[in-house]
C-alpha positions in Angstrom: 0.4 1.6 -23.5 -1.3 -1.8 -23.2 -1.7 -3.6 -26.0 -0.4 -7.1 -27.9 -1.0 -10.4 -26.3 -1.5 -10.5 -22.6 -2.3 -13.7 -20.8 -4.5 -14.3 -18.4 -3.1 -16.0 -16.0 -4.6 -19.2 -13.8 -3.9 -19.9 -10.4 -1.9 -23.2 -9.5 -2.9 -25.2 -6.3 -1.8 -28.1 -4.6 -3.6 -29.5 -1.9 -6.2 -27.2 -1.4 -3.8 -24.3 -0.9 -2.2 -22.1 -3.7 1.2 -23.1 -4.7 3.4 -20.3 -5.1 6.2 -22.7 -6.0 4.6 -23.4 -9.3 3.0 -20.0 -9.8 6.8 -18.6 -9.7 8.2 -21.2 -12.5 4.8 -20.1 -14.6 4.9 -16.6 -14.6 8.7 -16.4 -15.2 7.7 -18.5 -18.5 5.0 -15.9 -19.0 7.3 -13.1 -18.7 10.2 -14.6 -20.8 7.9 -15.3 -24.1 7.6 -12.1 -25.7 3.8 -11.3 -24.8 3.2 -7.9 -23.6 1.5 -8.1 -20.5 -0.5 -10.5 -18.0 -3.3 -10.2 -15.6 -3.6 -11.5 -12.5 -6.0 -13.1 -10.2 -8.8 -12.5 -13.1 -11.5 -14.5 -13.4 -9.5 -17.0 -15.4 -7.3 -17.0 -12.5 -10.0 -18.7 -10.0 -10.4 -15.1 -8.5 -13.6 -15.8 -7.0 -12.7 -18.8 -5.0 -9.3 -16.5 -4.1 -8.8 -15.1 -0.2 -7.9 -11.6 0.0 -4.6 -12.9 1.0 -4.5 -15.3 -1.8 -4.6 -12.5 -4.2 -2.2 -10.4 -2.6 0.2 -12.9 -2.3 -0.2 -13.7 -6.0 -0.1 -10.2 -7.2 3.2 -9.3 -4.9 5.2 -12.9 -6.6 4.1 -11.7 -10.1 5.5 -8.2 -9.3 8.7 -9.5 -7.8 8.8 -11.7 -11.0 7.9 -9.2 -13.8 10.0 -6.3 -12.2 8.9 -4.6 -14.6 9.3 -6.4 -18.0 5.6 -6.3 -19.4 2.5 -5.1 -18.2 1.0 -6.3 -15.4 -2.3 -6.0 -14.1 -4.8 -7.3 -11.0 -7.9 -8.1 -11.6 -10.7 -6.3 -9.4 -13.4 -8.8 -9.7 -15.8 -9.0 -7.9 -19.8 -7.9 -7.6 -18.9 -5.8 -4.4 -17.5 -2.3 -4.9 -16.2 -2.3 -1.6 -14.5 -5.6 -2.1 -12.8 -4.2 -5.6 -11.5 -0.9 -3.5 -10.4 -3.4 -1.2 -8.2 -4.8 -3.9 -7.0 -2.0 -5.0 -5.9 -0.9 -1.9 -3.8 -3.7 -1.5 -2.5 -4.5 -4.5 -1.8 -0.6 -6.0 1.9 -0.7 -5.4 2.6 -4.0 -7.5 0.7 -3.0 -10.7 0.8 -1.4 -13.6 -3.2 -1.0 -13.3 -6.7 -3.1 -12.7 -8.7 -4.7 -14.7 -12.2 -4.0 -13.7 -15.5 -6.2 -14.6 -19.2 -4.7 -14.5 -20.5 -5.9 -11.4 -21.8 -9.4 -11.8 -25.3 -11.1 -11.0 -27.1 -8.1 -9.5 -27.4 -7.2 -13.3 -26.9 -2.9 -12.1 -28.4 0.0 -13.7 -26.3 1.9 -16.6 -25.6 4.6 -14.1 -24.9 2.4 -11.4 -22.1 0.9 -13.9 -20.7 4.0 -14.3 -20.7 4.6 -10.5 -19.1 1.7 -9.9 -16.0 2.4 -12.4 -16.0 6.2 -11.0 -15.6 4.8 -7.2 -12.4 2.6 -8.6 -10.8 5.1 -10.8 -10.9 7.6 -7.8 -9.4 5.3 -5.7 -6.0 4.9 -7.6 -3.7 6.4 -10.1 -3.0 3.2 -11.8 -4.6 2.7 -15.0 -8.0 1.3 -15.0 -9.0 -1.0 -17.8 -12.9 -1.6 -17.8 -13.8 -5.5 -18.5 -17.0 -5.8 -20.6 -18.5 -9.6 -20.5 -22.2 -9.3 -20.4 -21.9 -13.6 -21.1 -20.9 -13.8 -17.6 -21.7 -10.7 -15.8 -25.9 -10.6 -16.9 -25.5 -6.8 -18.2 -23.2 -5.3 -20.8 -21.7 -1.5 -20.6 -24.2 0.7 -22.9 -22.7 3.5 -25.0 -23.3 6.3 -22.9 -22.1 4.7 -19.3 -18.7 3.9 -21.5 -18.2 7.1 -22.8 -18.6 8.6 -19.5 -16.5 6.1 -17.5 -13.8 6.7 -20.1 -14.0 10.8 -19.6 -12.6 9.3 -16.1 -9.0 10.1 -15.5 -7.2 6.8 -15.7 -9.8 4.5 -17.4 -7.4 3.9 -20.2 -8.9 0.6 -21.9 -11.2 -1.9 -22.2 -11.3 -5.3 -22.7 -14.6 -6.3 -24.3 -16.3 -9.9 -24.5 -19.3 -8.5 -26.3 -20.1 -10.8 -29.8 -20.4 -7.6 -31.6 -17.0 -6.7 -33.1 -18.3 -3.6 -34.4 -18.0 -2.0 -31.2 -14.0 -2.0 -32.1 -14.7 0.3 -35.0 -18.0 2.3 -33.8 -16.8 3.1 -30.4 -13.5 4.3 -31.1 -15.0 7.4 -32.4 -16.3 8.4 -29.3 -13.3 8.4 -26.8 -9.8 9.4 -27.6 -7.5 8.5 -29.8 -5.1 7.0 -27.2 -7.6 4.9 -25.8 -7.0 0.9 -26.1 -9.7 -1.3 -26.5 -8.4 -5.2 -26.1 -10.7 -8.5 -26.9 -11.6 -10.9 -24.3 -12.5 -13.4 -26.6 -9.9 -15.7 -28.4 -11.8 -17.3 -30.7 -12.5 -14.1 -32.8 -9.7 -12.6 -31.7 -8.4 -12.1 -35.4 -11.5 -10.6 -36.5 -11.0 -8.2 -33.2 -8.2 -7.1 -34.3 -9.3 -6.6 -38.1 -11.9 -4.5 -36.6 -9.7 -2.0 -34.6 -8.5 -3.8 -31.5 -5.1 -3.1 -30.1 -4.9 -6.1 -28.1 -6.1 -9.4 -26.9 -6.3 -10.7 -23.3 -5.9 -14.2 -23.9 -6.1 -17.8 -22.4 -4.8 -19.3 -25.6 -1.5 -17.4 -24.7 -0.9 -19.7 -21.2 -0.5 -22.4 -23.2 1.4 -20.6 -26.7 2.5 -17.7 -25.8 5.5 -17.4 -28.2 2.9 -18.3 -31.5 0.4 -15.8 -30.1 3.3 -13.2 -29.7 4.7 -14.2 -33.1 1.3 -13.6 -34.9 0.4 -10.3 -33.0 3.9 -9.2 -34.4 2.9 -10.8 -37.8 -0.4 -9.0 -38.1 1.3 -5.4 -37.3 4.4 -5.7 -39.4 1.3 -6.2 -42.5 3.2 -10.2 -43.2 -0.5 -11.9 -43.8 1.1 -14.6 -44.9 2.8 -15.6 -42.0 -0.4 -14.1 -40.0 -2.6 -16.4 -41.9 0.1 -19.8 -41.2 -0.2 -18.5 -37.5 -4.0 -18.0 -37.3 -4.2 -21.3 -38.8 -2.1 -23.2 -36.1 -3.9 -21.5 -33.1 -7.3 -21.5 -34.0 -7.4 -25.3 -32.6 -6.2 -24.2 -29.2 -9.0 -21.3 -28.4 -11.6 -23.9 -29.4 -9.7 -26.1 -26.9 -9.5 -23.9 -24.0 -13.4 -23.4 -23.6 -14.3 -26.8 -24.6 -15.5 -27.3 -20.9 -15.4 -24.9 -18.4 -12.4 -22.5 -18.1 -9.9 -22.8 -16.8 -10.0 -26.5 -16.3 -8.5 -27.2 -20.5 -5.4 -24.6 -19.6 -4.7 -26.0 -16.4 -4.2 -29.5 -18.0 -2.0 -28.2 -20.8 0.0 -26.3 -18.6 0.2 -29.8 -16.7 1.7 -31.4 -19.8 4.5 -28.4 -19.8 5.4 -29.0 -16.6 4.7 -25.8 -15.1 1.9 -27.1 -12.3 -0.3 -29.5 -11.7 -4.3 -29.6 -13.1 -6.0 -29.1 -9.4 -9.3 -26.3 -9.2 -11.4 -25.3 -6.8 -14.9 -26.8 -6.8 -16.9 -26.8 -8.8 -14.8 -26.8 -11.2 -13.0 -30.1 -12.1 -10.5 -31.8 -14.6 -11.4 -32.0 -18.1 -12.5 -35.2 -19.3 -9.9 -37.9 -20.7 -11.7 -37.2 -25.0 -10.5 -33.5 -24.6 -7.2 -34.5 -22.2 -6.1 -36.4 -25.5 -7.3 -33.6 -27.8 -4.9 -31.5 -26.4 -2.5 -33.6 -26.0 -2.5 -34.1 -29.6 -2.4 -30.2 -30.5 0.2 -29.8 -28.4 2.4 -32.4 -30.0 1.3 -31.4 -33.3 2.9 -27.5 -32.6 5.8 -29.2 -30.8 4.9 -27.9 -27.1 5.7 -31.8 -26.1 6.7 -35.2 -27.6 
C-alpha cells in the first residue's frame, strides 16, 4: 500500500550534467529516514528538462539504492502519451509503480484524460497512481473520468493538487475501499489528511524527512499533541519550499546538508539571498545545521 510521507525527490547536477555521485548520497538519506516512499524523476525532479537516459539512469540508482526498503515510484510526466509509455517501458523493472499527471498544456477532453490513463495502465502491471494538478497542468480530472480510470486494473491511487479538500471525503465513496488518495500539496497537507487522505507526496520531506515521518506517525497513533508540536515546526518549511519557483528553495537546503550542490536547469535559477537566509534560519532553528 502507498501511503505516509513520500518525497519527491529533485535531481542534482553539476556542470550541466546530472550527478549521480550526489543523487546516491541523497537518496540513501531518503531511504534511511523513516518516510514511506519516494518518487522519482517527477516534476519536482526537473523531469521535463530530463533526457530519456537521464531518467533511466536515475530511476535504476534509486532502485539499486532502495532495494526495496520503501516505495518507489517514476514519474510519467509528460504531455505526450507516447513519451509516458516510453517511460514505462524503460523504467517497469525498477519500480514499485508510476505516477501519472493529466496531460499538460493541451488542456484534453475528460475522455481523452481517461484515454490517456487507460493507454498507461495497459501498458504495465505496476501500480499506477493518477497525479491531479489542474495549477499546473490547465485541466483537472472530473468525477466521472476518475471513477472510470480507477475501475482500471492497477490505478491504485491518486495524488491530488486540487484546493478542494473535500474531494478526500466525497470521492472516496465512489471507488473502493482500498483505494489511496495522497495530497500533492504541503501546505494543507494536515487538513488533507483530516479530510481522508492516506498520504502526502511531499517536498517539505527532502529537506525533514525524519519530522514529517514523526508527525505522519503522530497523527495515526491519535497523539495530537505531539501532532500539533510537529505541525507547528513544519508549517515554516512548506511555505519555504514554494516561496519562488520549486525546486530551486529545496535544492539550496539540501545544499546546506551537504547532500548536493543548488545548480537547475534554465529557467529555473537559485533562490534569492532574503529567502537563502530564511532558510538558513529554519534550518538552524530545527537543528538541521549550526
Amino acid at each position: 500500500m502507498i501511503n505516509g510521507y513520500i518525497a519527491a525527490v529533485v535531481t542534482p547536477f553539476k556542470n550541466g550534467k546530472v550527478d549521480i555521485e550526489s543523487f546516491e548520497k541523497y537518496i540513501t538519506c531518503i531511504v534511511n529516514s523513516g518516510i514511506s516512499g519516494m518518487v522519482v524523476c517527477g516534476s519536482t525532479g526537473e523531469s521535463l528538462s530530463l533526457s530519456m537516459s537521464e531518467k533511466v539512469e536515475l530511476v535504476k540508482v534509486a532502485s539499486r539504492i532502495n532495494n526495496g526498503r520503501i516505495k518507489l515510484l517514476a514519474g510519467a510526466i509528460d504531455a505526450s502519451t507516447d513519451n509516458c509509455l516510453e517511460m514505462i517501458k524503460n523504467t517497469e523493472s525498477y519500480v514499485d509503480g508510476f505516477l501519472c499527471i493529466c496531460p499538460f498544456y493541451i488542456k484534453p477532453s475528460q475522455e481523452q484524460i481517461y484515454n490517456h490513463f487507460k493507454m498507461l495502465s495497459e501498458a504495465t502491471s505496476r501500480d499506477i497512481v493518477l497525479y491531479n494538478n489542474p495549477g499546473r497542468v490547465g485541466t483537472s480530472i472530473g468525477l466521472e473520468a476518475f471513477k472510470k480510470s480507477c475501475a482500471l486494473k492497477n490505478v491504485v491511487a491518486i495524488k491530488e493538487c486540487a484546493s478542494d479538500l473535500s474531494r478526500f471525503t466525497l470521492w472516496r465513496s465512489e471507488v473502493k475501499d482500498s483505494f489511496v488518495f495522497l495530497t500533492g500539496n504541503d501546505d494543507s497537507a494536515c487538513g488533507a489528511l483530516a479530510m481522508g487522505a492516506d498520504g502526502v507526496v511531499s517536498v517539505s520531506a527532502n529537506i525533514a524527512p525524519e519530522l514529517c515521518a514523526k508527525m505522519y506517525s503522530a497523527f495515526k497513533n491519535k497523539d495530537m499533541e505531539r501532532f500539533c508540536i510537529l505541525r507547528d515546526t513544519l508549517a515554516p518549511l512548506h511555505s519555504l519550499m514554494f516561496a519562488e519557483p520549486s525546486p530551486a528553495p529545496a535544492k539550496y537546503a539540501l545544499s546546506r546538508l551537504g547532500l548536493m550542490s543548488e545548480e537547475l536547469r534554465a529557467p529555473l535559477a537559485p533562490v534569492s539571498k532574503e529567502l537563502r537566509n530564511s532558510i538558513d534560519v529554519f534550518l538552524e532553528k530545527v537543528g538541521l545545521i549550526r
